[in-house]
N, CA, C and O atoms as a Maestro MAE file, in Angstrom:
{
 s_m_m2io_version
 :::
 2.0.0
}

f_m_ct {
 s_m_title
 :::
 protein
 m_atom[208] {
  # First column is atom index #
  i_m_mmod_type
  r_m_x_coord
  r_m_y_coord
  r_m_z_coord
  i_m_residue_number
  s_m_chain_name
  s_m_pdb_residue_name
  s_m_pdb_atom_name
  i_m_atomic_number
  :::
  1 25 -22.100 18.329 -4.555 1 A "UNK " " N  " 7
  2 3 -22.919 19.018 -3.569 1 A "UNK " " CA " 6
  3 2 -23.964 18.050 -3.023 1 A "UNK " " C  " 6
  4 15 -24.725 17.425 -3.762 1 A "UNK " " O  " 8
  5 25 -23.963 17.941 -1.497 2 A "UNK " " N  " 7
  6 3 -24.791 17.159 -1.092 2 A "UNK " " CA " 6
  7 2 -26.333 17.461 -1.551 2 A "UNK " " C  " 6
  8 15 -26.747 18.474 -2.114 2 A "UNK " " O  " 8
  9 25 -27.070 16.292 -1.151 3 A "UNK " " N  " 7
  10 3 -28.332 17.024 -1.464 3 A "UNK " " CA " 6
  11 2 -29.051 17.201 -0.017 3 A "UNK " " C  " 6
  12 15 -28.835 16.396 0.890 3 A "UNK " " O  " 8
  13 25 -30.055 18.487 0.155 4 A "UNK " " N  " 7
  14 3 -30.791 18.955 1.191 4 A "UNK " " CA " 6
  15 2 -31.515 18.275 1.901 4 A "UNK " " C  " 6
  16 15 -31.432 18.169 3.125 4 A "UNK " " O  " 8
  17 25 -32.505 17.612 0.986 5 A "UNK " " N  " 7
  18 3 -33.535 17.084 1.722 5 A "UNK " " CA " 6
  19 2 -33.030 15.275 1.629 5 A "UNK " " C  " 6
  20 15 -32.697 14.513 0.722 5 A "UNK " " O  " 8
  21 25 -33.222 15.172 3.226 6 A "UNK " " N  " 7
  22 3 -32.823 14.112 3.352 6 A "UNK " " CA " 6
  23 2 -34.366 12.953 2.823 6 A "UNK " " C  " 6
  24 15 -35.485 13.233 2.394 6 A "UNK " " O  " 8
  25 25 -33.605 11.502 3.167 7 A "UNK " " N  " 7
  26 3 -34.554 10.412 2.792 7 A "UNK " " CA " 6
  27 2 -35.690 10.307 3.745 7 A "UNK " " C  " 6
  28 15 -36.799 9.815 3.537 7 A "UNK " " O  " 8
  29 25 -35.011 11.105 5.320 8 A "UNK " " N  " 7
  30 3 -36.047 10.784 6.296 8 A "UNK " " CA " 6
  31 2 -37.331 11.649 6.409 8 A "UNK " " C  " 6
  32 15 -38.495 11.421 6.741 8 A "UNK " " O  " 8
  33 25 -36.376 13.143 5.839 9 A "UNK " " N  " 7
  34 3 -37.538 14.060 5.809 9 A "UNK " " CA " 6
  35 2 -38.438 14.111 4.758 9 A "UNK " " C  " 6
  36 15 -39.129 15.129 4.738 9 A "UNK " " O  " 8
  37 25 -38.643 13.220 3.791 10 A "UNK " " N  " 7
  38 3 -39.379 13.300 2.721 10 A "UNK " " CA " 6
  39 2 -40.727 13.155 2.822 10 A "UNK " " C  " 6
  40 15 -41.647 13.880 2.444 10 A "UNK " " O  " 8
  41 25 -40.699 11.810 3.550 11 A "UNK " " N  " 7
  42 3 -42.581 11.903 4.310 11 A "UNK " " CA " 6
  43 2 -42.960 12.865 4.770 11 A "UNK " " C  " 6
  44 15 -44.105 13.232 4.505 11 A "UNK " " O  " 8
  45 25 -42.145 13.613 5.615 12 A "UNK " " N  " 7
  46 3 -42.534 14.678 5.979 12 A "UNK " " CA " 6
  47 2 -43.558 15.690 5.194 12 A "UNK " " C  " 6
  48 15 -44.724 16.078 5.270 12 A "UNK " " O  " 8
  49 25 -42.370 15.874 4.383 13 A "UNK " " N  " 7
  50 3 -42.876 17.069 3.126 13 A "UNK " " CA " 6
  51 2 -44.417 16.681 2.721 13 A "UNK " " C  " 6
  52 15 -45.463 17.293 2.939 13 A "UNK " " O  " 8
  53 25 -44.202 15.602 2.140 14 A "UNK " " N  " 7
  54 3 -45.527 14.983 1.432 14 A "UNK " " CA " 6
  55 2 -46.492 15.333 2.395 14 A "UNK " " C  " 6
  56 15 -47.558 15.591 1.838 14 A "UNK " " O  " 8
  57 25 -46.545 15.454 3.712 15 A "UNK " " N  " 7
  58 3 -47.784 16.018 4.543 15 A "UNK " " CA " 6
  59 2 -47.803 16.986 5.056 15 A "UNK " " C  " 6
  60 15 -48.642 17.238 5.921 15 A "UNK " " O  " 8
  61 25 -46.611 18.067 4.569 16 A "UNK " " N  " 7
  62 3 -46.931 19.523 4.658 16 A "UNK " " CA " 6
  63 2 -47.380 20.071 3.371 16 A "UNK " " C  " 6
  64 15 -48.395 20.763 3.291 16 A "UNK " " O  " 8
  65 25 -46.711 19.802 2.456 17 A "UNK " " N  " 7
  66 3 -46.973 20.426 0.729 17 A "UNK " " CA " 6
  67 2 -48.072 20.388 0.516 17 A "UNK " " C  " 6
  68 15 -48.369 21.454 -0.021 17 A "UNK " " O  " 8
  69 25 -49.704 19.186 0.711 18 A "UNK " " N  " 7
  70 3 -50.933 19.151 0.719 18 A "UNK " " CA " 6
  71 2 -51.523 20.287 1.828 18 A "UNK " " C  " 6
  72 15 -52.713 20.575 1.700 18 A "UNK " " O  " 8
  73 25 -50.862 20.860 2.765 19 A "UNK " " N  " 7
  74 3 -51.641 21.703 3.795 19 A "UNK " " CA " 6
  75 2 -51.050 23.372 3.018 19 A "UNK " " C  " 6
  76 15 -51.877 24.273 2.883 19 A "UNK " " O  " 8
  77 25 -49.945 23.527 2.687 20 A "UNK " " N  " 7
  78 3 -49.464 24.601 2.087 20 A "UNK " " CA " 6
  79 2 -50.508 24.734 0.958 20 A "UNK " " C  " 6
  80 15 -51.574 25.291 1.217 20 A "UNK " " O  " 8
  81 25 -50.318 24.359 -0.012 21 A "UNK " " N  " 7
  82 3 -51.239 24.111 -1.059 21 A "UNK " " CA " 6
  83 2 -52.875 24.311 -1.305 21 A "UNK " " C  " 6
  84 15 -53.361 24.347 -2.435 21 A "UNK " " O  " 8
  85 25 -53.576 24.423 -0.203 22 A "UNK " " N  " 7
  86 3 -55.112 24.372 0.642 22 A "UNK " " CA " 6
  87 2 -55.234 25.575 0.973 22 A "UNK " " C  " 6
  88 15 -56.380 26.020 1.045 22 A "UNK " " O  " 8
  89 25 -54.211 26.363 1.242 23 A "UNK " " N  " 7
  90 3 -54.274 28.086 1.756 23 A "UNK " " CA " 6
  91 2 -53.667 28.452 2.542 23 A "UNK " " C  " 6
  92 15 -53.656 29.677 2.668 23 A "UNK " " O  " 8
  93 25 -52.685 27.485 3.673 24 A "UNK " " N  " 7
  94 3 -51.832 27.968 5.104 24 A "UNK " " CA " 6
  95 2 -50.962 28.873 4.171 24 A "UNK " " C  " 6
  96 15 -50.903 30.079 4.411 24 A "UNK " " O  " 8
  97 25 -50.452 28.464 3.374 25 A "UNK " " N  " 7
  98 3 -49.550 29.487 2.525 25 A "UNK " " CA " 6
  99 2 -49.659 30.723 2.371 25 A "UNK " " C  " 6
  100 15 -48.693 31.484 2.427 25 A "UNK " " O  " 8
  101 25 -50.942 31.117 2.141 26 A "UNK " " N  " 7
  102 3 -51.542 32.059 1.603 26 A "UNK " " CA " 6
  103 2 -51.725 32.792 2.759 26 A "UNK " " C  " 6
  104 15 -51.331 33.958 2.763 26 A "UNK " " O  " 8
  105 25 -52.437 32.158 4.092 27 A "UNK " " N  " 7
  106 3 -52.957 32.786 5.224 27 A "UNK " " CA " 6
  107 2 -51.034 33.247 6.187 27 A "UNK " " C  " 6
  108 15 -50.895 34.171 6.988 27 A "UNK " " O  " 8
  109 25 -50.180 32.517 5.847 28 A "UNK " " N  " 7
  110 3 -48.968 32.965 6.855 28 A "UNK " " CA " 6
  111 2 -48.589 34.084 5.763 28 A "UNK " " C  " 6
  112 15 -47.923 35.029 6.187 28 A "UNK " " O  " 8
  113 25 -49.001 34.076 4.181 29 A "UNK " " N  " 7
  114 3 -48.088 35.516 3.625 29 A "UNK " " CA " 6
  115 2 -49.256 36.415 4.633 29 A "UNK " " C  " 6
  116 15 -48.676 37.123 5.456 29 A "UNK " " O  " 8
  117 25 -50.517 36.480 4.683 30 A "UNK " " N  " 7
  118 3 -51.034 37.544 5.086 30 A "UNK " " CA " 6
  119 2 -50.943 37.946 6.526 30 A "UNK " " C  " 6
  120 15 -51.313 39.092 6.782 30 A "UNK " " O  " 8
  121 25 -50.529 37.224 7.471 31 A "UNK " " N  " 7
  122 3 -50.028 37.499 8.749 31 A "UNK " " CA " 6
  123 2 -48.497 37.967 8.496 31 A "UNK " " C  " 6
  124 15 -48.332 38.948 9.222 31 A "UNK " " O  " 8
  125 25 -47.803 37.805 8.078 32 A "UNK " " N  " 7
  126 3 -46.526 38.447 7.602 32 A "UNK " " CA " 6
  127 2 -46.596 39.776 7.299 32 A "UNK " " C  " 6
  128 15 -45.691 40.523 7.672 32 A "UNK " " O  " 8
  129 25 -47.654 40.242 6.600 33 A "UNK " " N  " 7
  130 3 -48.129 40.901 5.443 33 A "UNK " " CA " 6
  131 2 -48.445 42.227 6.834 33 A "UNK " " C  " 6
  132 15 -47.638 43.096 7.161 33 A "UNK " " O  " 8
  133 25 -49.804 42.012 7.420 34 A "UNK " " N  " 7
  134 3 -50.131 42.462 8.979 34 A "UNK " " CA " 6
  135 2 -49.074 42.922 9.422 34 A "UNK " " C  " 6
  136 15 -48.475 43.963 9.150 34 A "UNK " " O  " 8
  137 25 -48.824 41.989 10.221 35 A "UNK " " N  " 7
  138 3 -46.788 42.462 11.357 35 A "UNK " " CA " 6
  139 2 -46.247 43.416 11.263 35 A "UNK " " C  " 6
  140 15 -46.090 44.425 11.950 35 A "UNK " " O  " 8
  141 25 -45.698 42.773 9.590 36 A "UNK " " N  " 7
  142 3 -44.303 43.674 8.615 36 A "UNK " " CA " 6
  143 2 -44.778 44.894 8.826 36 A "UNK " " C  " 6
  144 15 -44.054 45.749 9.336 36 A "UNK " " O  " 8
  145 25 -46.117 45.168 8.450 37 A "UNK " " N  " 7
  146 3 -46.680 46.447 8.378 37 A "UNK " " CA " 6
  147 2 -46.882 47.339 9.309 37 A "UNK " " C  " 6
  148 15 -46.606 48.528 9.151 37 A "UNK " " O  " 8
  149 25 -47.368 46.867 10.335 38 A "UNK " " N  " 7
  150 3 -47.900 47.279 11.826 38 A "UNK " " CA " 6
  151 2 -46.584 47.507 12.080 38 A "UNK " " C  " 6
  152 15 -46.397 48.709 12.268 38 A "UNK " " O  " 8
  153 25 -45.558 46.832 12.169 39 A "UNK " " N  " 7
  154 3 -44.125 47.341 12.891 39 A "UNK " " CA " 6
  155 2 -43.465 48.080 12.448 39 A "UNK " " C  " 6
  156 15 -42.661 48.757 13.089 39 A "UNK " " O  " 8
  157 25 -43.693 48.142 10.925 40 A "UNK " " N  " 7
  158 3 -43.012 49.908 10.172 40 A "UNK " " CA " 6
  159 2 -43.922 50.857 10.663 40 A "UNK " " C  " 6
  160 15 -43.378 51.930 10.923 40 A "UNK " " O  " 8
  161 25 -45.303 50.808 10.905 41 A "UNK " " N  " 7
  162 3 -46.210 52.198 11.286 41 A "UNK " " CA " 6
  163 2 -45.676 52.672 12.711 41 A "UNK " " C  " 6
  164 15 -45.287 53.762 13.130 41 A "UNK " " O  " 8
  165 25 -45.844 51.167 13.398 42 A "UNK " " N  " 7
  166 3 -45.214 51.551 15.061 42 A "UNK " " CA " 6
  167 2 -43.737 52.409 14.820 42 A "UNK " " C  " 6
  168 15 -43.530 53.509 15.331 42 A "UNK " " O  " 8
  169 25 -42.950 51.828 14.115 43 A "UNK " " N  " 7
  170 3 -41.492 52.503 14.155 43 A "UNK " " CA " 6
  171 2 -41.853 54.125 13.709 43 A "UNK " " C  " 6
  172 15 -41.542 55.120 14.362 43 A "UNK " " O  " 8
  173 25 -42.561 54.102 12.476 44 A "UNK " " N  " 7
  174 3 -42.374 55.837 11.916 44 A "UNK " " CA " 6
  175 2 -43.278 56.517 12.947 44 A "UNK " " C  " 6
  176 15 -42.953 57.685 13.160 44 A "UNK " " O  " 8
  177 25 -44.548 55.982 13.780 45 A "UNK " " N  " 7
  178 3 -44.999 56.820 14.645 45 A "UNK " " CA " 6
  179 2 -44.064 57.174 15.852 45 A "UNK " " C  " 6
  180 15 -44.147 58.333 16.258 45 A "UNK " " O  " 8
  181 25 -43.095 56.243 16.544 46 A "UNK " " N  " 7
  182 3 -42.232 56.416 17.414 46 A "UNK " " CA " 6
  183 2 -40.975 57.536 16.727 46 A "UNK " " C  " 6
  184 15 -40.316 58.098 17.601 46 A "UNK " " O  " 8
  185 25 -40.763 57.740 15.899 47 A "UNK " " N  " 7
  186 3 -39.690 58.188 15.117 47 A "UNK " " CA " 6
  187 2 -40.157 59.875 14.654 47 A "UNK " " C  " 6
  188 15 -39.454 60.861 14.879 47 A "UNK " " O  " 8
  189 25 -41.500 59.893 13.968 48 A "UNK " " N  " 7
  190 3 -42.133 60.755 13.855 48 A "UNK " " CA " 6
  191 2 -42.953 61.920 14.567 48 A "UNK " " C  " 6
  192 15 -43.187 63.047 14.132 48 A "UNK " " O  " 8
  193 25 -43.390 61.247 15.983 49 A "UNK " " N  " 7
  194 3 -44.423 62.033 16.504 49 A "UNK " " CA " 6
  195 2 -43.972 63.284 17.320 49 A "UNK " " C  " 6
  196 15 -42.884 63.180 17.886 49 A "UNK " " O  " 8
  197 25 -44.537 64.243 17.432 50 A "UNK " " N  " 7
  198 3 -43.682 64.768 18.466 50 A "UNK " " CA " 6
  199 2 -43.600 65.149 19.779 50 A "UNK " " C  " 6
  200 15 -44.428 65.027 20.682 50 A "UNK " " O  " 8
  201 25 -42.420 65.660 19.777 51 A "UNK " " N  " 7
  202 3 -41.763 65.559 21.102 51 A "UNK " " CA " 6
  203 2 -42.194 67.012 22.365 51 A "UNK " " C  " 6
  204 15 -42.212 68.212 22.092 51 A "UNK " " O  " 8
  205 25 -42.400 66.563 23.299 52 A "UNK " " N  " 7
  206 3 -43.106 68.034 24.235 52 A "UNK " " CA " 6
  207 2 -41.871 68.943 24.509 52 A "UNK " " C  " 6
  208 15 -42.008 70.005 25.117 52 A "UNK " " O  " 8
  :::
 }
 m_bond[207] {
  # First column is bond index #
  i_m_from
  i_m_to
  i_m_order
  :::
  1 1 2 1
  2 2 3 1
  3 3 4 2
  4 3 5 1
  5 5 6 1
  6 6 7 1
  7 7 8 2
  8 7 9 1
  9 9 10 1
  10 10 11 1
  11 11 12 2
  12 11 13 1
  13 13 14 1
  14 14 15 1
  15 15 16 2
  16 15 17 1
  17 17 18 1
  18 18 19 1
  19 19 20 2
  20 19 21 1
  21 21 22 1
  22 22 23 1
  23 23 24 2
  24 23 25 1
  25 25 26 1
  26 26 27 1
  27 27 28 2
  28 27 29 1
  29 29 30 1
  30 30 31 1
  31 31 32 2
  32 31 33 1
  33 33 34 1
  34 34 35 1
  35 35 36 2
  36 35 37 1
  37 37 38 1
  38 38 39 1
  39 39 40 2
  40 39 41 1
  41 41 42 1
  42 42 43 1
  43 43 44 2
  44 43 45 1
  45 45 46 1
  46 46 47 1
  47 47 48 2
  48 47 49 1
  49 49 50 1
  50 50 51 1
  51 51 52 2
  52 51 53 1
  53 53 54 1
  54 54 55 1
  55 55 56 2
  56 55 57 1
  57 57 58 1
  58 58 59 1
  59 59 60 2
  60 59 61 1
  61 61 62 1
  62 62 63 1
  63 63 64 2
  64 63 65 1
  65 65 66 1
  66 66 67 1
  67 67 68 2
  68 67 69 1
  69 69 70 1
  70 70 71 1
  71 71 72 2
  72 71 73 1
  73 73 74 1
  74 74 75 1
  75 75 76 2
  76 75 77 1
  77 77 78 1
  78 78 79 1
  79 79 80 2
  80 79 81 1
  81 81 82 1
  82 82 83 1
  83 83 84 2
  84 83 85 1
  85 85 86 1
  86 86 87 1
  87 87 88 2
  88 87 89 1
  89 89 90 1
  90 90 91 1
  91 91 92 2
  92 91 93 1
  93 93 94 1
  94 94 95 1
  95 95 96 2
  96 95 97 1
  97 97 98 1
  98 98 99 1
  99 99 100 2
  100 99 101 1
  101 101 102 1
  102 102 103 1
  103 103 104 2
  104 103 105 1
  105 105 106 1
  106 106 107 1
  107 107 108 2
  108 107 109 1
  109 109 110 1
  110 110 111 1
  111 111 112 2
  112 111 113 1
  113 113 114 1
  114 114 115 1
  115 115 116 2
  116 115 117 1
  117 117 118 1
  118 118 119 1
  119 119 120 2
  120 119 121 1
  121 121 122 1
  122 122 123 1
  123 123 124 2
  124 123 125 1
  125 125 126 1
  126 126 127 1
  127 127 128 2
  128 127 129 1
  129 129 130 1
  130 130 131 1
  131 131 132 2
  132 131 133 1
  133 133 134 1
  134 134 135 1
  135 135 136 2
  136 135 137 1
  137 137 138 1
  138 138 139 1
  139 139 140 2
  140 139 141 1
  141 141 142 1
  142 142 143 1
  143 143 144 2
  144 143 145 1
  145 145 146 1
  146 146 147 1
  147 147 148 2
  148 147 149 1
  149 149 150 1
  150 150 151 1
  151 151 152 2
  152 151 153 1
  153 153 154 1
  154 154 155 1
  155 155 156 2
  156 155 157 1
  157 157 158 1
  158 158 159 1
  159 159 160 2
  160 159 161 1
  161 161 162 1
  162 162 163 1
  163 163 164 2
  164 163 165 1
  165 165 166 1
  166 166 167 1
  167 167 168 2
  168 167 169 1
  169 169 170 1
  170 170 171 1
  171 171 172 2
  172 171 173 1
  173 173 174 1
  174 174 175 1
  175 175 176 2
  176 175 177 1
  177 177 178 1
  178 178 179 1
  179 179 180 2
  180 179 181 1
  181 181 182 1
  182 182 183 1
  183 183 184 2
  184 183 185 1
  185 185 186 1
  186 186 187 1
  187 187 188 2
  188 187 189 1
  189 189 190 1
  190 190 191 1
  191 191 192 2
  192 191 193 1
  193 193 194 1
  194 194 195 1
  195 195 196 2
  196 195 197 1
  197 197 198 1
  198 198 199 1
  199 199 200 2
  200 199 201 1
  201 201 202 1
  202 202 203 1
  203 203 204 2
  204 203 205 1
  205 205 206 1
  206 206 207 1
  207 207 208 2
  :::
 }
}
């Protein structure tokens, strides 16, 4: 099985993993977190409310 991460993208990593690590991580679960949520309320209010 090949392996994923290539040789080129490795620098890469090394200067995202220090910014993940600091809190972006933390701050994109909680915008996820927001959305996910807001777009199930939007759906059950569209689904739920009623009709004239």
């Amino acid at each position: 099985m090949a392996c994923l991460i290539s040789a080129t993208s490795r620098p890469m990593l090394r200067t995202i993993v220090p910014v993940v690590s600091r809190g972006a991580g933390s701050m994109i679960a909680w915008i996820f977190t927001v959305v996910s949520t807001g777009s199930i309320l939007l759906i059950a209010w569209l689904v739920l409310r009623p009709r004239p």
